[in-house]
ZAMAR-835872 format. One record per residue (C-alpha): residue number from 1; x, z, y. Coordinates in Angstrom, 2 decimals. Example, Ala and Ser with C-alpha at 12.3 -4.5 7.8 and 13.67 -1.06 7.14 Angstrom:
<sites>
(1,(12.30,7.80,-4.50))
(2,(13.67,7.14,-1.06))
</sites>
This chain:
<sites>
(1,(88.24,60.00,108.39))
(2,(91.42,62.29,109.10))
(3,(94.25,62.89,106.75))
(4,(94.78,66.72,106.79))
(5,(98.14,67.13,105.00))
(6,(99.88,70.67,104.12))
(7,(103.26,71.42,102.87))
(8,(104.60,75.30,102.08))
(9,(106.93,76.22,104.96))
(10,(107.64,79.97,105.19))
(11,(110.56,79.74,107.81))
(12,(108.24,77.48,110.17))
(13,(105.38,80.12,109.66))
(14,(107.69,83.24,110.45))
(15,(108.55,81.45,113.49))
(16,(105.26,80.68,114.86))
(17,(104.09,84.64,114.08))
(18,(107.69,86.07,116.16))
(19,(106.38,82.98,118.63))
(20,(102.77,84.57,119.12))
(21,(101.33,81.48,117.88))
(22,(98.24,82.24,116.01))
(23,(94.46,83.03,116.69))
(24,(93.33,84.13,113.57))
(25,(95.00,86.36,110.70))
(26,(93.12,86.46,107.09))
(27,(95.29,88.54,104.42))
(28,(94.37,86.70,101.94))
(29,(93.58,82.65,101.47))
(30,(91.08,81.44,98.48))
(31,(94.31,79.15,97.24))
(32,(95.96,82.69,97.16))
(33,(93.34,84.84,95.70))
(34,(92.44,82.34,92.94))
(35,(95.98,82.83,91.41))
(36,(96.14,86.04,91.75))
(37,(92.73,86.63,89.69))
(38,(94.36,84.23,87.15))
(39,(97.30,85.77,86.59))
(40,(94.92,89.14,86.02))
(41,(92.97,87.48,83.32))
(42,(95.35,85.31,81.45))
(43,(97.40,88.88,81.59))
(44,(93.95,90.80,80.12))
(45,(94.71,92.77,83.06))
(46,(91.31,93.06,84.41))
(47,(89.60,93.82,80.70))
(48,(92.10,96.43,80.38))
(49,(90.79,98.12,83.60))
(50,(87.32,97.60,82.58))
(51,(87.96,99.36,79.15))
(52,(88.41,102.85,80.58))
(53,(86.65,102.45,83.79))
(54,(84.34,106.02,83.94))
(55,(81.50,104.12,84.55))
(56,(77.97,106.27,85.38))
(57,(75.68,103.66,83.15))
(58,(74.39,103.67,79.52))
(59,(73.68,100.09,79.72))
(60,(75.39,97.66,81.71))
(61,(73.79,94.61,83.05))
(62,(76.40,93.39,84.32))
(63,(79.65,93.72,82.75))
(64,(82.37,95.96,83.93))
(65,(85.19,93.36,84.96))
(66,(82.49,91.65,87.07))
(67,(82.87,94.88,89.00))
(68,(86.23,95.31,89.06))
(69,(87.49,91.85,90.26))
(70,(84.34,92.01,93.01))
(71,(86.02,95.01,94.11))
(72,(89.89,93.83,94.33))
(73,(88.34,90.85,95.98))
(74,(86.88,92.77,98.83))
(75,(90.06,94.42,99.20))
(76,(92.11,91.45,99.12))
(77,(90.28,90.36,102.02))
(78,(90.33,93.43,104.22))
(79,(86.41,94.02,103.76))
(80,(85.20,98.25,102.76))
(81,(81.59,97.05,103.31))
(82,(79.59,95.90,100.07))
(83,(77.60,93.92,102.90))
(84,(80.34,91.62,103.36))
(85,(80.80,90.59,99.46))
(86,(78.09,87.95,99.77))
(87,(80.35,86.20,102.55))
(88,(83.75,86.75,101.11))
(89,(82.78,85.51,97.18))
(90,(81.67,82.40,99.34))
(91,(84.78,81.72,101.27))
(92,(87.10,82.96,98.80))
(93,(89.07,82.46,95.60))
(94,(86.86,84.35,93.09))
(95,(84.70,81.94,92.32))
(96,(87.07,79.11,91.55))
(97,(89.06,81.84,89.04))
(98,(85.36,82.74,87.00))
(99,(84.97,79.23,86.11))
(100,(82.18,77.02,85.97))
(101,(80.49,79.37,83.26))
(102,(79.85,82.14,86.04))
(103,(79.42,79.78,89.94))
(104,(80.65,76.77,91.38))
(105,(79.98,75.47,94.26))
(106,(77.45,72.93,95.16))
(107,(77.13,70.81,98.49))
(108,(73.82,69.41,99.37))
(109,(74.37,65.71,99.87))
(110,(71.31,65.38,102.56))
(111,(72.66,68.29,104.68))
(112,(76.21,68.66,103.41))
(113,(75.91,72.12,103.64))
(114,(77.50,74.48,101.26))
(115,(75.98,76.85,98.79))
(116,(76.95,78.79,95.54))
(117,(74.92,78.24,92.56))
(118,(75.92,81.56,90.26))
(119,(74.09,82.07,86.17))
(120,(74.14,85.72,86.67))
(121,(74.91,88.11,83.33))
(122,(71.29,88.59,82.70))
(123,(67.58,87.43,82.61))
(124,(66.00,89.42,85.24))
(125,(66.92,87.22,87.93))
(126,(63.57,86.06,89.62))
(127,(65.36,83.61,92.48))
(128,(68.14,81.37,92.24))
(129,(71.41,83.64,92.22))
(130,(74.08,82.97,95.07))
(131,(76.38,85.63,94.09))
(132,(77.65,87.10,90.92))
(133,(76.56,89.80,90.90))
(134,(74.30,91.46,93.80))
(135,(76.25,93.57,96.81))
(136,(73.82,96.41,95.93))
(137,(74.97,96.74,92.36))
(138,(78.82,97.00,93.45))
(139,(77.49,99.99,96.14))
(140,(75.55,101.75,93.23))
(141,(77.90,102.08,90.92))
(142,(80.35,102.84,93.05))
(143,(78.36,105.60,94.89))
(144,(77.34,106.68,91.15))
(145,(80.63,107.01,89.61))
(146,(82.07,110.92,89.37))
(147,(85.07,110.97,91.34))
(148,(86.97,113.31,89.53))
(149,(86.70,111.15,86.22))
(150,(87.59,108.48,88.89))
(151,(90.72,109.56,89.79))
(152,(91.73,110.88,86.05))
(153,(91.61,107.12,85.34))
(154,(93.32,105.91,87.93))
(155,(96.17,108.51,87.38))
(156,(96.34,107.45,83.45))
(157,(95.10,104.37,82.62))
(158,(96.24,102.39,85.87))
(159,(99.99,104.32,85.68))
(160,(100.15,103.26,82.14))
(161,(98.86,99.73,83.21))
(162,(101.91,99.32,86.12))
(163,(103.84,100.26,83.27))
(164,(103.03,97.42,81.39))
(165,(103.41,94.65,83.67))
(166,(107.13,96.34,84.84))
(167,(106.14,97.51,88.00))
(168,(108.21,100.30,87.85))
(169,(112.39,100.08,88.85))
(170,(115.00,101.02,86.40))
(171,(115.96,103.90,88.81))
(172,(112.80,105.59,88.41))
(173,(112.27,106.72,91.74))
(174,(109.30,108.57,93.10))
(175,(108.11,110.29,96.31))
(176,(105.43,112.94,96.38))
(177,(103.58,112.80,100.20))
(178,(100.46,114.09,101.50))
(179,(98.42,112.71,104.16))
(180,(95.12,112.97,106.26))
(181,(91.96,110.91,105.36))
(182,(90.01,110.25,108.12))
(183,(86.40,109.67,108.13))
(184,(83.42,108.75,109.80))
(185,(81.99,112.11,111.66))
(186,(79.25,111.95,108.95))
(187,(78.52,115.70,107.39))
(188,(77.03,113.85,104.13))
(189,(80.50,113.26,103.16))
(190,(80.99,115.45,100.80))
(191,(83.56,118.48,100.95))
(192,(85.07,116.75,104.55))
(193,(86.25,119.30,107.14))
(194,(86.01,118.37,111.14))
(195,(90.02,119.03,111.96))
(196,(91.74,118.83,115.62))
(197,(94.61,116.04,115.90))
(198,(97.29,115.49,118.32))
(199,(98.47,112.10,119.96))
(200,(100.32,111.63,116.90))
(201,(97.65,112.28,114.07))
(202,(99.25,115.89,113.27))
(203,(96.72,118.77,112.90))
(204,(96.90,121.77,115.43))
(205,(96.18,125.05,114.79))
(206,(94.48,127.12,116.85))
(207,(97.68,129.34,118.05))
(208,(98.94,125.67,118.83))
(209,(96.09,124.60,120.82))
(210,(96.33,127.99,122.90))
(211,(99.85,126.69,123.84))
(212,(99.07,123.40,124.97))
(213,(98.88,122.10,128.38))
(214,(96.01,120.57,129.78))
(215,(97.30,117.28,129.94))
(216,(98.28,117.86,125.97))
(217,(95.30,119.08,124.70))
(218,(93.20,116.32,127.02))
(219,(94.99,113.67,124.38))
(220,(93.55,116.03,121.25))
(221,(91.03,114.68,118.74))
(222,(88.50,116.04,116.05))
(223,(88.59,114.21,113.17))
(224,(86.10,114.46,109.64))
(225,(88.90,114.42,107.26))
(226,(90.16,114.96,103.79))
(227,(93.56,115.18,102.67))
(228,(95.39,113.15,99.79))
(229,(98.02,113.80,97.83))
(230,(100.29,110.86,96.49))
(231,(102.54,110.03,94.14))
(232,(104.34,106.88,94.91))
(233,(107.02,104.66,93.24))
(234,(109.19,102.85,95.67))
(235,(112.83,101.23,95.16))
(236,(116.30,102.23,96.62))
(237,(115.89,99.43,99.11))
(238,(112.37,100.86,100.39))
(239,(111.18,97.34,100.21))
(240,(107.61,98.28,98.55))
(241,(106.14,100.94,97.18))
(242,(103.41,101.36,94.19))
(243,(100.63,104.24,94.46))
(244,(101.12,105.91,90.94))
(245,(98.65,108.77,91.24))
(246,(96.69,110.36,93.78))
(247,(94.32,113.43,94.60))
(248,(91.71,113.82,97.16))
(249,(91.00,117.15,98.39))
(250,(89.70,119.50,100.97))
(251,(91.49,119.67,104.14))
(252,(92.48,123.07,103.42))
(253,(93.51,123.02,99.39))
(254,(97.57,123.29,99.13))
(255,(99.08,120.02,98.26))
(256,(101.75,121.73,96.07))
(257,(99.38,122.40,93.08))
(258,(98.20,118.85,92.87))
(259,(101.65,116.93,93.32))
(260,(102.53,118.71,89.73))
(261,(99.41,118.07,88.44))
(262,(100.01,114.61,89.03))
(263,(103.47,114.33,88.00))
(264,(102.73,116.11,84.54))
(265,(99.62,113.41,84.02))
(266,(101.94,110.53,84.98))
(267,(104.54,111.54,82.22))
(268,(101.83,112.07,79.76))
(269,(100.45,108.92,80.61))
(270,(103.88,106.23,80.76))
(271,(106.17,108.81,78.37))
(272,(109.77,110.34,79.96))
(273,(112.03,108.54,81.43))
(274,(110.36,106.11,83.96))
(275,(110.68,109.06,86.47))
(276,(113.99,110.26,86.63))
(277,(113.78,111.07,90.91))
(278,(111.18,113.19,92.66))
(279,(111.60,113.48,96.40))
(280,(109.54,116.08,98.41))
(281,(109.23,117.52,101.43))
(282,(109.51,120.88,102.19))
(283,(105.60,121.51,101.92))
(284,(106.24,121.36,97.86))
(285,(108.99,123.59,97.46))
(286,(108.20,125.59,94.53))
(287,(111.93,126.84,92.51))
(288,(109.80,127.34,89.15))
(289,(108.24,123.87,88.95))
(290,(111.04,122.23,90.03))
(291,(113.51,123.78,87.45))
(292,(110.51,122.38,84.57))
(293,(110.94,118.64,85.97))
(294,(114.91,119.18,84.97))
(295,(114.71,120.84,82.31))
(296,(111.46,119.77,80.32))
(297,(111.45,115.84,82.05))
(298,(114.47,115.60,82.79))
(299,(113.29,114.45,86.55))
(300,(115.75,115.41,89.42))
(301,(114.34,117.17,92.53))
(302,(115.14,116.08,96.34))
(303,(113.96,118.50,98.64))
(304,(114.26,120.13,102.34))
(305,(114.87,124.22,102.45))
(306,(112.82,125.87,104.85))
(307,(114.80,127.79,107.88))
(308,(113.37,131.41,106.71))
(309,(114.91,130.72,103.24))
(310,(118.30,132.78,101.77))
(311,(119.61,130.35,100.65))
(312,(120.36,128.46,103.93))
(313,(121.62,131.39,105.21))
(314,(124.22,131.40,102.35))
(315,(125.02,128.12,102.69))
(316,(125.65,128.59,106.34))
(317,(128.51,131.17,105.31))
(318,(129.80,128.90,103.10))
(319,(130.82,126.31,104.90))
(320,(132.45,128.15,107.58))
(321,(135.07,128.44,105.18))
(322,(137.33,124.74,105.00))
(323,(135.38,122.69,103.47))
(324,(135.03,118.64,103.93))
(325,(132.82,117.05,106.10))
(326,(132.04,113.64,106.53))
(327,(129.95,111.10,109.22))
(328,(126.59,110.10,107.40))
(329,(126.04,106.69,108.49))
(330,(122.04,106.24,106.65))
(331,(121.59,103.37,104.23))
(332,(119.89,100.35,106.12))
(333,(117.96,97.76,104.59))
(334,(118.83,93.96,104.94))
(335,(117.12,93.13,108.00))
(336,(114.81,89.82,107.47))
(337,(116.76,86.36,107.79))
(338,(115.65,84.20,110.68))
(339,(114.36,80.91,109.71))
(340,(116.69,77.83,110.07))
(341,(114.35,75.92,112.28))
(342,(115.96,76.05,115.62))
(343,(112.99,76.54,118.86))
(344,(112.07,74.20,121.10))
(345,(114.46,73.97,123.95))
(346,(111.92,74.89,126.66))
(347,(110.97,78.14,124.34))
(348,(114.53,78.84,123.82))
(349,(115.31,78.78,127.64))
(350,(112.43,81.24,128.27))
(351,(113.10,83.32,125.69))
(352,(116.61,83.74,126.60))
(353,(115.52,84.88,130.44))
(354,(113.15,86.99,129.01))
(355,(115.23,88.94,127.30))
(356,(117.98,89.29,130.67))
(357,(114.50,90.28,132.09))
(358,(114.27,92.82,129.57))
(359,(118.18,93.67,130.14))
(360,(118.32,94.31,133.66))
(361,(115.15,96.18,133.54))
(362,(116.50,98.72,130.88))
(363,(119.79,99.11,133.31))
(364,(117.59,100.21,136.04))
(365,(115.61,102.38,134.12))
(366,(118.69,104.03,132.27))
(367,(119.99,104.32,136.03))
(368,(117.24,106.01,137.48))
(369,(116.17,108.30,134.79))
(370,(119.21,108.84,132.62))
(371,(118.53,110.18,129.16))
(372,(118.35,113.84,128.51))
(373,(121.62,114.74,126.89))
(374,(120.28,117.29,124.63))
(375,(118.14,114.92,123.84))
(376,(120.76,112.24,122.61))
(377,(122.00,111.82,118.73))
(378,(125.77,111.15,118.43))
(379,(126.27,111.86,115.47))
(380,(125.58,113.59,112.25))
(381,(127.99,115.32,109.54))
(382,(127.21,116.39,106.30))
(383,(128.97,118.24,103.19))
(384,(128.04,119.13,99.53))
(385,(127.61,122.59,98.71))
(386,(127.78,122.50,94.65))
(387,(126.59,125.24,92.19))
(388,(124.43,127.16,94.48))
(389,(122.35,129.73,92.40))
(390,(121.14,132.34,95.15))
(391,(117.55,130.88,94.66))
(392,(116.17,133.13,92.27))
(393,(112.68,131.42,91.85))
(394,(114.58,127.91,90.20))
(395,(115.81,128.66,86.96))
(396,(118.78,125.29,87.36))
(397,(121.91,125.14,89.57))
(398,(121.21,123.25,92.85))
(399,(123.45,120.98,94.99))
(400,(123.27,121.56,98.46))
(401,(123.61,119.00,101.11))
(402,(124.44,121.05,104.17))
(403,(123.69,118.43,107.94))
(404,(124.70,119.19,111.44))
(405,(123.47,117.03,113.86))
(406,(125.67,116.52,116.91))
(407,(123.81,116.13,120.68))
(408,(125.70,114.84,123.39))
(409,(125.13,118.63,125.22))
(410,(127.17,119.89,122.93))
(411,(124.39,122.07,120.61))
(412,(123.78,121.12,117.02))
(413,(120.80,121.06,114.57))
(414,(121.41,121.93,110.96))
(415,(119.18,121.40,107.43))
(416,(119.67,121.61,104.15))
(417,(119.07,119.35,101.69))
(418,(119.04,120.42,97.68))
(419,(119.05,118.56,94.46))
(420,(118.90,119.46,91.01))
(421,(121.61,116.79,89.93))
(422,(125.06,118.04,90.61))
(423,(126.30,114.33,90.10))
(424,(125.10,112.87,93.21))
(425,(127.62,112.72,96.27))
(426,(126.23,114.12,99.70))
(427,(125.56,110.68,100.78))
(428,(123.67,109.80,98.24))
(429,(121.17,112.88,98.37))
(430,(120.27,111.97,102.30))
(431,(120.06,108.55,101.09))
(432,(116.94,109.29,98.82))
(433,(115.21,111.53,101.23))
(434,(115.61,108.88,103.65))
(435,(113.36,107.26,101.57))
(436,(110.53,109.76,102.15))
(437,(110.65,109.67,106.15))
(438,(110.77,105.68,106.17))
(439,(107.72,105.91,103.91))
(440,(105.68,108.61,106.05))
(441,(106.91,106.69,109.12))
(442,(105.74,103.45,108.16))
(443,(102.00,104.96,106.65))
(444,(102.05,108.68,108.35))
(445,(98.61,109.10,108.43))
(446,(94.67,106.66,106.82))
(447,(91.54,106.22,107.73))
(448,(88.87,105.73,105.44))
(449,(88.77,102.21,105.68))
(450,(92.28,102.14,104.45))
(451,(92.05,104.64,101.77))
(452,(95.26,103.58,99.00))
(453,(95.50,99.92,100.95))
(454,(98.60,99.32,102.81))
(455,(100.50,100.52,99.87))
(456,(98.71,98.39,97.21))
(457,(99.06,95.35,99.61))
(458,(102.91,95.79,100.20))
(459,(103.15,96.48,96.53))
(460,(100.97,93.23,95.28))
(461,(102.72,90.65,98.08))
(462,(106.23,91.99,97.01))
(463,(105.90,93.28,93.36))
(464,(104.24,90.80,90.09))
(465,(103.23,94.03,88.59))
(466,(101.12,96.06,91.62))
(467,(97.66,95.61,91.18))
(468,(95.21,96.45,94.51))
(469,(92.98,98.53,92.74))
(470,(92.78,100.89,95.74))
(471,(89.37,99.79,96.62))
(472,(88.13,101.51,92.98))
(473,(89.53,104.86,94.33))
(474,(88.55,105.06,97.69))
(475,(84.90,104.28,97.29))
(476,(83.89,107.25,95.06))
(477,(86.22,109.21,96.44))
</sites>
C-alpha cells in the first residue's frame, strides 16, 4: 500500500498555479470547510444567525442552523443548485463539523464503498437518511421565505453580527455601488426586466442603440436582470471587502433612495462610529442627504460632481487664479511576493524566451500601429479647492479636489472630486475614490449564480470575521 504524505506549502502552490499546473480547482477542501464550520459554532455564530432568521414556518422540523450551515456549505463550494447538496455534504467538511450525533460516515467492508449514515431531526423518516436534512427542504424554505424580511435581516442582524467578530477596520470605510443582476431569461422571476447590454455589461438606451454601428450593436445583449444596491466595507489597502447591506430592486428603481436607506439601517443596527467614510459615485449625489451623514453621523462623503453642475463651473474659475498643483501618483497596493522556490532550469529557460517573444512582438506592434496620442495618459495634476459653499442643496462646506488629466496631444480632461471633511489633503480624497473604481473594476457587473459571492469569498479567505452568508440572500431574492 502507498504512503500518500502532505505538508502545507503555499509558495510551492502559488508557483504551480503562475506555472499552469493544475487540472482541477475546488474553492473549498473538506479539511478547510470543517474548520471553518467550527470556528462558527464554538463562536455561536451560526445560532446567532438562526435566531433572527425570517423564517416562513410555524413549526420547524428541522431546526434553523441545519439550514443555515447547509446553505454556507453550498456556497463554500461554488454550488446555487439545492440538487447538488446531496453530493457536496458527502464530499465535504460538514459532516465531520456536526459530529457523530447528526452523520458520520460509514464504509461497507464487502464493497468498500462509501455512504453517509445521517439520524435526521425528526421521526418521519421512512428510509434510512443519507443527508441531513433533504435538498427539497433547503429549496422550500428558501423559495418560501419573504424577501423583503430577508434582506431587513441581513442588513441588521448580519451587520451587527460582522460587528461582533471585528470585521470591520478602525478607519471605518465604506463604498456605496450598484450593479446589474443577471438572470436566467425566465419571466417567473419576479419583478425582472429584459435590458440591452454592451460588450462590456453596461446598459444602452435606446438613443444609444440608434447611434451604434452595426458591428457595435452586433456585440449587444438582452439580459433578464435586476439591479442591487450595496453597501460594502473594504480597507485602505483594498485587500477585501465585506458586503454590509444590500437591496434588490427593479431595473428601473433609482439606486440613490436605497443606498440611504441602507446606510441609516446599518447605523441603527452597529451604533455611530464604525462608519466614518462613505464613497459614491456620482449616481448618488444628493447635497441634502449627504450634509445628514456629517452632521447627524458624523460620516464623511466622497463623491464625483457631475459636468452640468455650478459648482464645477466655479471651481473651474477658481483655479485659474495661482493656486498649487501637484502630480497625483495613485496609491498602489503591495503587489504579491513571489515564492522563494526557484523553477526548474528547463522552465526558467523557456520562460525567459517567452517573455523576449512577448518583447519583440510588442516592439513590432507599437511600430506598426503606434498608439493614438490623444489616447495616451501622461500625467495627471490635482489641487484642493477648500470651503466651497456654491452648492445650495448641501447644508456643510465641501472640499473640492479639482483633476486635469494630461494626454500626450496636448488636450486635457478635468473632474471634480468633493468631500465633506476639510482635513483631508487632495491626495488623500483621490486616494479613497480610488477605492470605488478598483472595487467596480474587479466585480463591475453578477450573474445570478453569483449573487453577494465573490465579495463574501474574498472577505472569508482574507478576513476571521466575514461570514459567506450570501447564499441566504440571493436565493429569496
Amino acid at each position: 500500500m502507498d504512503l500518500v504524505v502532505f505538508e502545507n506549502d503555499k509558495p510551492y502552490v502559488i508557483s504551480q498555479f503562475r506555472e499552469g499546473r493544475f487540472d482541477y480547482l475546488e474553492l473549498a477542501s473538506d479539511v478547510v470547510e470543517t474548520k471553518f464550520f467550527q470556528f462558527l459554532f464554538n463562536q455561536k455564530v451560526v445560532d446567532k444567525l438562526a435566531a433572527h432568521y425570517p423564517s416562513p414556518r410555524r413549526r420547524e422540523h428541522v431546526p434553523l442552523w441545519m439550514y443555515v450551515c447547509s446553505q454556507l456549505s453550498l456556497r463554500l463550494h461554488g454550488s446555487h443548485s439545492f440538487h447538488s447538496y446531496p453530493l457536496i455534504v458527502r464530499t465535504g467538511g460538514l459532516i465531520d463539523a456536526l459530529g457523530p450525533e447528526v452523520g458520520q460516515r460509514q464504509v461497507d467492508p464487502k464493497t468498500g464503498n462509501l455512504h453517509l449514515e445521517c439520524k435526521g431531526f425528526n421521526e418521519r423518516n421512512l428510509y434510512p437518511r443519507e443527508t441531513p436534512c433533504d435538498q427539497d427542504y433547503l429549496r422550500k424554505l428558501a423559495k418560501q421565505t419573504n424577501a423583503k424580511e430577508l434582506e431587513d435581516w441581513y442588513n441588521h442582524h448580519v451587520a451587527q453580527l460582522y460587528g461582533e467578530l471585528g470585521a470591520y477596520e478602525e478607519e471605518g470605510i465604506f463604498v456605496g455601488d450598484g450593479s446589474y443582476l443577471f438572470v436566467p431569461d425566465n419571466e417567473h422571476y419576479e419583478g425582472s426586466m429584459r435590458l440591452l447590454f454592451d460588450e462590456h455589461n453596461h446598459p444602452v438606451s435606446k438613443e444609444e442603440e440608434q447611434k451604434m454601428t452595426p458591428a457595435q450593436r452586433k456585440r449587444c445583449r438582452w439580459h433578464r436582470c435586476y439591479k442591487a444596491v450595496f453597501l460594502l466595507h473594504c480597507d485602505r489597502a483594498g485587500e477585501r471587502f465585506v458586503v454590509a447591506g444590500v437591496r434588490v430592486l427593479r431595473a428601473n428603481q433609482a439606486e440613490g433612495p436605497a443606498l440611504w436607506e441602507l446606510v441609516d439601517a446599518f447605523v441603527a443596527a452597529v451604533g455611530r462610529g464604525v462608519m466614518k467614510v462613505l464613497v459614491v459615485d456620482r449616481g448618488f449625489i444628493d447635497g441634502p442627504q449627504m450634509g445628514r451623514l456629517k452632521t447627524e453621523y458624523g460620516v464623511d462623503t466622497v463623491i464625483p460632481i457631475r459636468k452640468n453642475m455650478d459648482i464645477l463651473q466655479d471651481v473651474r474659475g477658481v483655479v485659474t487664479l495661482d493656486v498649487p498643483w501637484e502630480e497625483y501618483h495613485p496609491t498602489r497596493r503591495q503587489p504579491i511576493l513571489k515564492p522563494p522556490r526557484t523553477k526548474h532550469p528547463t522552465a526558467a529557460k523557456r520562460e525567459k524566451q517567452r517573455q523576449k517573444t512577448l518583447a519583440k512582438k510588442r516592439a513590432e506592434a507599437e511600430r506598426r500601429d503606434p498608439p493614438d496620442p490623444s489616447e495616451v495618459l501622461e500625467r495627471t495634476m490635482i489641487t484642493k479647492v477648500p470651503e466651497l459653499t456654491s452648492w445650495s442643496e448641501c447644508p456643510v462646506p465641501l472640499t473640492g479636489v479639482y483633476s486635469k488629466d494630461c494626454y500626450a496631444d496636448g488636450h486635457e480632461k478635468d473632474w471634480l472630486l468633493v468631500a465633506t471633511n476639510p482635513h483631508w489633503s487632495a491626495k488623500q480624497v483621490c486616494d479613497y475614490y480610488g477605492l470605488r473604481t478598483d472595487i467596480e473594476i474587479s466585480q463591475p457587473h453578477y450573474d445570478s449564480s453569483d449573487i453577494l459571492y465573490q465579495a463574501h469569498r474574498r472577505g472569508y479567505r482574507q478576513c476571521r470575521g466575514s461570514l459567506e452568508t450570501d447564499g441566504l440572500v440571493s436565493n429569496a431574492a
